[in-house]
C-alpha positions in Angstrom: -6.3 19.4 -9.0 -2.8 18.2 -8.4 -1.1 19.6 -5.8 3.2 20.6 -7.3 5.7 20.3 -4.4 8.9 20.3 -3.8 11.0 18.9 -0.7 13.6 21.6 -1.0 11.2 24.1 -1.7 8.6 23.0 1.2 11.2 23.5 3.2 11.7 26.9 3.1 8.1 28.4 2.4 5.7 25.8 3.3 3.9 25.6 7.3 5.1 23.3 9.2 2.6 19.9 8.9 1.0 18.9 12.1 1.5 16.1 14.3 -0.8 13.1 14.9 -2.7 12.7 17.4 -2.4 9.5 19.5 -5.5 8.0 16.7 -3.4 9.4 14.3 -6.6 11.4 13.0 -5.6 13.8 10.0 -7.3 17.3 9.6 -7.9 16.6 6.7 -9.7 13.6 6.8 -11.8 14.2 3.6 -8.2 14.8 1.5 -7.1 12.5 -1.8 -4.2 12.7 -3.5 -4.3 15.9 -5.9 -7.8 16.6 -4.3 -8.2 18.8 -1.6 -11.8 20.2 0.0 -12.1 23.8 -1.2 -12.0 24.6 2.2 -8.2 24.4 2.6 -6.0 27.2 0.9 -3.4 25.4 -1.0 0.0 26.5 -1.7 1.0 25.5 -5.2 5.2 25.1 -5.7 6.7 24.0 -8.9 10.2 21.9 -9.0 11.9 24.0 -11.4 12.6 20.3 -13.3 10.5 17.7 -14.7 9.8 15.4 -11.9 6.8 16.9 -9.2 6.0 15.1 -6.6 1.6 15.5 -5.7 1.8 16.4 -1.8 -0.7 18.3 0.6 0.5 21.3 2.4 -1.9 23.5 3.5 -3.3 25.1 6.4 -6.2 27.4 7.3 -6.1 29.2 10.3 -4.0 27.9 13.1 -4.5 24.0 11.3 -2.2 22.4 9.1 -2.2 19.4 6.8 -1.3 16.4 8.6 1.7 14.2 8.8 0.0 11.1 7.5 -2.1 12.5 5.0 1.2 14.5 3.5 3.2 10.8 3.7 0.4 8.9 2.0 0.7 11.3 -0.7 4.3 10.5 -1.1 3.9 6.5 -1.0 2.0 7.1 -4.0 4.2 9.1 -5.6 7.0 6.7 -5.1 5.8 4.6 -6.9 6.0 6.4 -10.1 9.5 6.9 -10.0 10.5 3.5 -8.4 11.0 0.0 -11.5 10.3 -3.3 -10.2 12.3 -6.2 -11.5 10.3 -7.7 -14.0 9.5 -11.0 -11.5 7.5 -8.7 -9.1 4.5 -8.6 -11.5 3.3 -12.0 -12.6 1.2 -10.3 -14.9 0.5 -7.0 -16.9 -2.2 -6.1 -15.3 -0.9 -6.9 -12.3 -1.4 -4.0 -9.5 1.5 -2.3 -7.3 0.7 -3.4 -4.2 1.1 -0.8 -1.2 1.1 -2.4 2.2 1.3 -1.4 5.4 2.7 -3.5 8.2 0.8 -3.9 11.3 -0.8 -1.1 12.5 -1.9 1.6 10.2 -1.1 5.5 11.2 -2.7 6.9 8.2 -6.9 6.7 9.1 -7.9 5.5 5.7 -6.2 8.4 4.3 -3.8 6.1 2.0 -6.5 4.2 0.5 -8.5 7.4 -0.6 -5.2 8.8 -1.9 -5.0 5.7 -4.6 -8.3 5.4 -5.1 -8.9 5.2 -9.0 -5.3 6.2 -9.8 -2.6 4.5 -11.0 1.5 4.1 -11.4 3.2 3.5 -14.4 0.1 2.0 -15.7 -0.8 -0.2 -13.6 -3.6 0.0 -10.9 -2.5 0.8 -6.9 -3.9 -2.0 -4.0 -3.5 -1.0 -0.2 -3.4 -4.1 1.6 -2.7 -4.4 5.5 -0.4 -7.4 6.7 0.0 -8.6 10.1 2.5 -11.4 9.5 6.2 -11.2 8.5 5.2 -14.1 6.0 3.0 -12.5 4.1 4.9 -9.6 3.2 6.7 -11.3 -0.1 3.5 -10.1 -2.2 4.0 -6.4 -1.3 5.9 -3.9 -3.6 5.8 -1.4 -1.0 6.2 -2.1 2.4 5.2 0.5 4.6 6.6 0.1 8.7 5.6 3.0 10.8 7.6 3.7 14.4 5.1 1.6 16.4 6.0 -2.2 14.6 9.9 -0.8 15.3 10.5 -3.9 17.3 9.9 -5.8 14.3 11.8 -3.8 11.6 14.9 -5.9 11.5 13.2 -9.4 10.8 11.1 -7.5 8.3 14.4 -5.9 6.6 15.7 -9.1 7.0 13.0 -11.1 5.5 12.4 -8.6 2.7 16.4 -8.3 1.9 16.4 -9.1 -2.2 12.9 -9.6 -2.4 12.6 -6.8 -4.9 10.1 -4.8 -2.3 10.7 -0.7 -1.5 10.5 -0.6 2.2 9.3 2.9 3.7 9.8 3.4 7.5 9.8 6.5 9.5 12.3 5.7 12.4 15.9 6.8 13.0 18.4 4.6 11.1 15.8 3.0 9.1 17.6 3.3 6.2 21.2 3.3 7.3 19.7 -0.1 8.9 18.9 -1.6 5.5 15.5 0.2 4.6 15.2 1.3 1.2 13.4 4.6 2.0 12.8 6.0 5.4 10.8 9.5 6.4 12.1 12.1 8.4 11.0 15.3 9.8 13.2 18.4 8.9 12.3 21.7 10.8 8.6 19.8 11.3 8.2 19.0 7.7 8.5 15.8 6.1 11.7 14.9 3.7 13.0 11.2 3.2 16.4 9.8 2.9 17.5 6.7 0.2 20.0 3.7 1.0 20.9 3.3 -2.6 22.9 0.1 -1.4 19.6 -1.4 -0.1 17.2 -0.3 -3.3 20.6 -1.8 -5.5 20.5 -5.1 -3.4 16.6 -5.1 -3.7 17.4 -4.8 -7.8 14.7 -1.5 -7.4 15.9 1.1 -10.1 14.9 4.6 -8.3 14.7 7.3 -11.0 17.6 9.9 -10.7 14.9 12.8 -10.3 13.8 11.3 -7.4 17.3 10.6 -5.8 18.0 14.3 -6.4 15.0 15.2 -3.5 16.3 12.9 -1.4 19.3 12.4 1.6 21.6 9.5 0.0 22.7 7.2 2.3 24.8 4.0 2.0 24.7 0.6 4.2 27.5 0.2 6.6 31.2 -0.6 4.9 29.6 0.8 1.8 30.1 5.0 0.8 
């Protein structure tokens, strides 16, 4: 069943998420998106407006849901509320394509998450890329903290290129990054740089702009 959060409400009631491990292994390794193990009492938080974002947070005992497993639920979500220039598809049936740069935090957690669902219509791809050249076929372009080094030729090589790039390190998205995660009392929140999704020619519904931190690209307010 889906699983109704909201940011501003998570961040009052919900338990803090747990962090990963150096493997990045997830207590919840079993999770998907809007289908949790019985196992794992779920709290269930409505929005109070139309747009509800499917997110894990749930603990049993002194465990929590992990940090990965609760940011692969977002990705996907992002997706429903993010429009693509028409040129990113070549085709109807084209599929969003969610990759991840280099190496991969999230323990196959991402994959089972949009396994079988969809966005907008069309079908959701994980795909992992090593190389800064073969990022132009992603829609989403996920950089966690350990490919930091590389984040500014990947903004760089990204910048117009229609693609949502996600990171989770400070300044990401003051940097140029469309979308970057960040931890808020130990729970996870994100900020927009409606310069950079403007520039990418990426409409981001207004429902999800209101969960967000805005932020702007330098000289720009």
């Amino acid at each position: 069943m889906a699983i109704l959060i909201s940011i501003a409400e998570a961040a009052k009631t919900a338990q803090p998420i747990s962090h990963p491990t150096a493997r990045h292994r997830s207590v919840l390794a079993n999770a998907k998106a809007g289908n949790l193990s019985r196992r794992w009492p779920v709290r269930h938080l409505a929005l109070g407006v139309a747009l509800t974002i499917a997110c894990a947070v749930a603990v049993h005992g002194q465990a929590s849901v992990g940090e990965y497993e609760v940011k692969a639920a977002f990705l996907f979500n992002f997706a429903k509320f993010v429009e693509w220039p028409p040129a990113a598809f070549s085709n109807a049936t084209d599929p969003v394509r969610l990759c991840v740069f280099g190496e991969d935090p999230f323990d196959h957690s991402l994959e089972r998450v949009v396994d079988g669902k969809t966005a907008n219509g069309r079908a959701m791809q994980v795909l992992h890329v090593h190389s800064i050249k073969d990022v132009k076929g992603c829609h989403i372009l996920f950089i966690s903290w350990a490919e930091e080094k590389q984040t500014d030729a990947l903004l760089q090589a990204t910048r117009g290129a229609g693609i949502l790039t996600v990171g989770e390190t400070d300044n990401f998205a003051r940097d140029g990054g469309v979308l970057n995660f960040v931890l808020q009392q130990n729970r996870v929140a994100f900020e927009i740089n409606v310069d950079a999704a403007e520039q990418n020619n990426l409409k981001i519904s207004s429902r999800l702009l209101s969960l967000a931190r805005i932020v702007h690209s330098p000289g720009r307010n």
